[in-house]
N, C-alpha and C positions, 0 to 999 in steps of 0.2 A: 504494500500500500504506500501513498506515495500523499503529504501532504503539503499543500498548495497555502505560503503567508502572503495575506494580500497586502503591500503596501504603497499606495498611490501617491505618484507625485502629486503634489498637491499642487496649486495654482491660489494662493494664496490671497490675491487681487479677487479674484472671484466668490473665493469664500466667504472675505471680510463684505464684497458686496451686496451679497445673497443673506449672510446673517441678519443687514439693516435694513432688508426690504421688510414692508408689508407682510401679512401672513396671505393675502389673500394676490399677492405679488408674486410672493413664492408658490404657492401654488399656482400660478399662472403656468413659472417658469418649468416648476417639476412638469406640471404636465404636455409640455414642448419638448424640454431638451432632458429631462431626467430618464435615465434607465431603472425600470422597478426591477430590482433581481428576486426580494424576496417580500414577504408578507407572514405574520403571524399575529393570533388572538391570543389576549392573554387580559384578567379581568373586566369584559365587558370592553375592551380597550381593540382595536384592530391599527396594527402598525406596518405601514409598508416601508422598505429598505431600497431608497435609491443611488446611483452612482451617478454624478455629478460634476463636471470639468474636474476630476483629480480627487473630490472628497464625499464622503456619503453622508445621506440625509434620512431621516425619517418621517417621517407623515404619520401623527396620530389621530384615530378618528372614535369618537363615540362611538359605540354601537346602538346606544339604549336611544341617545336624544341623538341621534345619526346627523353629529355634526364634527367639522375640524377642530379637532383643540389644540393642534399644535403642530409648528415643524420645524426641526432643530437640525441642524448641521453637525458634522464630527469632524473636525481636524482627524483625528486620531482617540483612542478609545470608543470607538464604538461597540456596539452590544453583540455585532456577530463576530463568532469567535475563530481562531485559525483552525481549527478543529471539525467547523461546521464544512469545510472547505476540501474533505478527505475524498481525494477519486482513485480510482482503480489502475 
């Protein structure tokens, strides 16, 4: 088995630009130019995993009141793990 550590150059300009938009800004842009790779529910909570000019983001949504509550960007530290990344 062979495991796969992701780490993106980052583009730094675009991060810092992307952090100080709007929420409703950012999700503009996720839904243009973001890649979703991944998705998971976890308390009532649904969180999509995007890639982004070099850094990844998440998009969290209500489930119950099915709305945005939030979307954060990650330098580095984000929640999917090198582990999650194992291929054959």
């Amino acid at each position: 088995m062979k495991t796969l550590t992701i780490s993106p150059v980052i583009n730094l300009s675009s991060f810092y630009n992307f952090a100080k938009m709007s929420l409703t800004q950012k999700e503009e842009v996720l839904k243009h130019k973001g890649i979703c790779f991944d998705c998971f529910c976890e308390n009532n909570l649904k969180t999509n995993v995007y890639y982004l000019n070099g850094f990844y983001v998440e998009e969290i949504f209500d489930n119950i009141k099915n709305i945005l509550q939030d979307i954060i960007p990650y330098k580095h530290g984000y929640r999917i793990q090198p582990e999650d990344f194992i291929f054959n």
